[in-house]
C-alpha positions as CSV (number, residue, x, y, z in Angstrom):
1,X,-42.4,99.9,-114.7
2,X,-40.7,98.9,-117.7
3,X,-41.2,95.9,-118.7
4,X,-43.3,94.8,-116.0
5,X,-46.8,95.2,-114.7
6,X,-46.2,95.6,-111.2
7,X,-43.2,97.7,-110.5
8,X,-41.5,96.9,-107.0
9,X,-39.6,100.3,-106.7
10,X,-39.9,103.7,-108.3
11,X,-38.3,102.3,-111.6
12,X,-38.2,99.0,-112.4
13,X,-37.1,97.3,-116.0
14,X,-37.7,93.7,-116.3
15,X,-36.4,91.8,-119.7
16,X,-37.4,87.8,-120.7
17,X,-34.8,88.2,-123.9
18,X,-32.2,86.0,-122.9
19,X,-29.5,87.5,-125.7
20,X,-30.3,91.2,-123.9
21,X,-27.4,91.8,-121.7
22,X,-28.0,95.6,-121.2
23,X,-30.8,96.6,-118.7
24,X,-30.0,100.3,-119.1
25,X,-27.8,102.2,-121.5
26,X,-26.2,105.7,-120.9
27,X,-25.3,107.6,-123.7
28,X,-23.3,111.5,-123.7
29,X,-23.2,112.2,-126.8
30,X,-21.4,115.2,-127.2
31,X,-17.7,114.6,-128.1
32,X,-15.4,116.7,-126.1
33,X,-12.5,116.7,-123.9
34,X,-12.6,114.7,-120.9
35,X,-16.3,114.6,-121.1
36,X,-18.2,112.1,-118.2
37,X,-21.4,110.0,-118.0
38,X,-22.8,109.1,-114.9
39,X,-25.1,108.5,-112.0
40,X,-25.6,110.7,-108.9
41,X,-26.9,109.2,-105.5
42,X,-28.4,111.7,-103.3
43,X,-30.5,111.2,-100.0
44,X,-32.8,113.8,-98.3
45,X,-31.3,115.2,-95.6
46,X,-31.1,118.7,-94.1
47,X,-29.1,119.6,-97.0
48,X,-31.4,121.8,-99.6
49,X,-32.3,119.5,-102.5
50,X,-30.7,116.4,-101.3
51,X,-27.1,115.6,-100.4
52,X,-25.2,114.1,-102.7
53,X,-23.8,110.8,-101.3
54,X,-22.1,108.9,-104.6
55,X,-21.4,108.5,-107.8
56,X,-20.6,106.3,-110.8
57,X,-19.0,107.7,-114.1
58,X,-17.4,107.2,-116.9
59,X,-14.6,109.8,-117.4
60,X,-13.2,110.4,-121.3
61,X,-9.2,111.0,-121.1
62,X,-8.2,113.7,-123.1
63,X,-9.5,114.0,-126.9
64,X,-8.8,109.7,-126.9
65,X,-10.9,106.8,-127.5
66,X,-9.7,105.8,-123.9
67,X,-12.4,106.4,-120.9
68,X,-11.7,105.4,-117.0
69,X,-14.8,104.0,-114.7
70,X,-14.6,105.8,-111.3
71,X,-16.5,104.9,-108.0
72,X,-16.9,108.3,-106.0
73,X,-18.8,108.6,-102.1
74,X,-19.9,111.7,-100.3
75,X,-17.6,112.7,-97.3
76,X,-19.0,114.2,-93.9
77,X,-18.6,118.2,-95.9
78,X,-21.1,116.9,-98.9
79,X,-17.8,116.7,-101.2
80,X,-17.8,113.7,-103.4
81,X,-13.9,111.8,-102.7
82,X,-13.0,109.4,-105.7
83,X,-12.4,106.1,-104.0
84,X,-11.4,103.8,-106.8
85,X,-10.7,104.4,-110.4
86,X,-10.3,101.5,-113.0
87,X,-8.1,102.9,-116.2
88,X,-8.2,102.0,-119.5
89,X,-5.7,100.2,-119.3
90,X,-7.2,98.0,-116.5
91,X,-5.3,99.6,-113.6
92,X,-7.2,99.5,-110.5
93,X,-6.0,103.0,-108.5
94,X,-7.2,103.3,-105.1
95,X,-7.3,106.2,-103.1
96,X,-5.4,108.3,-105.7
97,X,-5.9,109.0,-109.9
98,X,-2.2,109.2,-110.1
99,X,-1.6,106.4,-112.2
100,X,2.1,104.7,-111.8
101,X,1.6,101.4,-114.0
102,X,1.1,98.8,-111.6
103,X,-2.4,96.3,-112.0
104,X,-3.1,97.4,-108.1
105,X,-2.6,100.8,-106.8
106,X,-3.6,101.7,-103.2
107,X,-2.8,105.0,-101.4
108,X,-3.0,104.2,-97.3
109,X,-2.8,101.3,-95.8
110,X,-4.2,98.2,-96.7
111,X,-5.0,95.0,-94.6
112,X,-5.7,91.2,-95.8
113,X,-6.0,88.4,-93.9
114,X,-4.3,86.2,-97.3
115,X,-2.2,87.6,-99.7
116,X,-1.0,85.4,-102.4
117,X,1.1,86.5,-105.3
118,X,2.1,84.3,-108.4
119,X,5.3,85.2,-110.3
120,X,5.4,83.3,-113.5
121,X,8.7,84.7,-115.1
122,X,11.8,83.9,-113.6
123,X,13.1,87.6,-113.5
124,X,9.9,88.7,-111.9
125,X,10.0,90.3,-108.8
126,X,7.1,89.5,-106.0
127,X,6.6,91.8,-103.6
128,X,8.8,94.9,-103.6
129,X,8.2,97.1,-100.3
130,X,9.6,101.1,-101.1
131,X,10.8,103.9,-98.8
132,X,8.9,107.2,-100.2
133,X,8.5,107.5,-103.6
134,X,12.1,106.6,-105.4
135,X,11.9,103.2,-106.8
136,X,14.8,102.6,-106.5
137,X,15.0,102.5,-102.5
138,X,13.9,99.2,-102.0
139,X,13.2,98.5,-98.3
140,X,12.6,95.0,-98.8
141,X,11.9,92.2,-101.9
142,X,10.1,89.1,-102.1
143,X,11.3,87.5,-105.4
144,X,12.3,84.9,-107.7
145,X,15.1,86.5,-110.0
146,X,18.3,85.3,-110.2
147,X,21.1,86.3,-108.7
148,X,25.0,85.0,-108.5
149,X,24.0,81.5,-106.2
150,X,20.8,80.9,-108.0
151,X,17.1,82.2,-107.2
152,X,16.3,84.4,-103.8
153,X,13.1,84.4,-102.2
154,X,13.7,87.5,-99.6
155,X,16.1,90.1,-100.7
156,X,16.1,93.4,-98.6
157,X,18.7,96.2,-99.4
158,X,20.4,98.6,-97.5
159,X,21.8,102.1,-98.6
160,X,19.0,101.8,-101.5
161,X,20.6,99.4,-104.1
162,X,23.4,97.5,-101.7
163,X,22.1,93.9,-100.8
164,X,21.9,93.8,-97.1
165,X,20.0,90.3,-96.6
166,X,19.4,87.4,-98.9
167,X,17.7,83.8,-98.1
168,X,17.9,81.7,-101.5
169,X,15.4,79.1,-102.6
170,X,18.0,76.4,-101.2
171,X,18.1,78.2,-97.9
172,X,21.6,79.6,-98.0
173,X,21.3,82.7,-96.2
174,X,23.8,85.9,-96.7
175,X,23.7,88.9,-94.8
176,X,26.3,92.2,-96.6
177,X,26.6,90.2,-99.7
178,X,25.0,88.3,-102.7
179,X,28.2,86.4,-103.1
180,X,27.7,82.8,-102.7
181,X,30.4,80.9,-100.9
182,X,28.7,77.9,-100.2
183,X,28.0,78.0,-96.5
184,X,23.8,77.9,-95.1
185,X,25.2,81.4,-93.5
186,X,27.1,83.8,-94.7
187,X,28.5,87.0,-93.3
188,X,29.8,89.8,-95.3
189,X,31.4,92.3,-91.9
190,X,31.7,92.0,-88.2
191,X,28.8,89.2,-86.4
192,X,27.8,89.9,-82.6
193,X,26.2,87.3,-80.7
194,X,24.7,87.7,-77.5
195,X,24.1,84.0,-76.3
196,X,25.9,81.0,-76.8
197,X,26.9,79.7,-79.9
198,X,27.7,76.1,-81.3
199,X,29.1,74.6,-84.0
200,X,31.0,71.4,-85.3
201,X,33.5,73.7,-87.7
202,X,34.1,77.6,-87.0
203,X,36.5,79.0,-90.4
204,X,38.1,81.8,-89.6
205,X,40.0,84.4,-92.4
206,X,42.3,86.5,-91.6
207,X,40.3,88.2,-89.0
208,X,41.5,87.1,-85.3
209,X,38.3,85.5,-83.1
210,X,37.9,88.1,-80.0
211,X,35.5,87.0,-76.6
212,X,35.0,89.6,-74.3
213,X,33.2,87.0,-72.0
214,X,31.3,84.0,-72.5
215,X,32.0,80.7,-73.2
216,X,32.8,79.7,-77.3
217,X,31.9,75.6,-77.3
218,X,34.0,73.9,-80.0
219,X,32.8,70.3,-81.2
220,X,35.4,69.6,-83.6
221,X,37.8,72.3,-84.7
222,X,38.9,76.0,-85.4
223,X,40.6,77.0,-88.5
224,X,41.9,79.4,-90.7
């Protein structure tokens, strides 16, 4: 006991100083590359000496003044796997040290029952959803930057940088292009539609209106 006169484990450090903020300090002083301070966890087990189970460290990056915390837990072989690593910088890495600048980083699949994301600039993307490891194949994008029409909240491209599908703040919705005519839907190419379809105006271009079968229902008018 440390501190105290009756110890309730094997070490116990008790403190009445209410400025004291450190319990425990760990201190490497050797001044080298990449040098770590830590804790091991081990448990007895039919492993010789112990198996070790986890560990917490502080890991020096380089010859810098910059040093990464890292949470690691024993797998089923007795290896130790890094599970999460918080940089320097404050970037939280999960499943992976490969830092690619993001605040969150996670390797696998995630679940959440709420995810909420606050974009406070106006040219901000959300939620940006990749194919592989090219940024620039955006599979879908939950945003508020601005576009021709105004801001879009759901923007998913095709062919890696062509828009595909855009529904704006106002609720205009565009499918092939970002170009904003006006209309609440807008298609940029051919339209199938299996089911019946109704409307008060149907504008045609120069494109001729074919029906294989069906019925078309037309309130008020068709024109070109």
């Amino acid at each position: 006991g440390v501190g105290v006169i009756n110890p309730e484990v094997a070490l116990h450090v008790q403190t009445t100083d209410v400025a004291e903020t450190n319990l425990l300090i760990l201190e490497g002083d050797r001044n080298s590359l990449d040098t770590e301070v830590g804790i091991l966890f081990k448990d007895r087990s039919v492993f010789s000496g112990g198996q070790e189970v986890g560990r917490v460290f502080t890991e020096r990056q380089g010859s810098g003044a910059g040093f990464d915390m890292v949470l690691s837990a024993g797998h089923v072989n007795t290896t130790l796997v890094e599970g999460i690593r918080i940089k320097n910088t404050g970037n939280v890495l999960v499943g992976s040290n490969a830092d690619s600048g993001e605040k969150l980083q996670v390797n696998g699949t995630t679940k959440t029952t709420n995810l909420s994301v606050d974009s406070f600039a106006a040219s901000t993307s959300g939620i940006k959803v990749f194919r592989a490891a090219a940024s620039a194949n955006k599979f879908i994008e939950l945003s508020a930057t601005s576009i021709a029409g105004g801001s879009h909240w759901i923007h998913a491209t095709g062919n890696d940088t062509s828009d595909a599908f855009i529904v704006q703040g106002d609720g205009i919705v565009m499918i092939g292009s970002e170009t904003n005519t006006g209309e609440k839907l807008q298609v940029t190419g051919n339209a199938k539609v299996n089911g019946g379809l109704s409307a008060s105006v149907i504008s045609l271009g120069r494109s001729a209106l074919s029906i294989s079968s069906g019925v078309v229902t037309v309130v008020n008018s068709i024109h070109e």
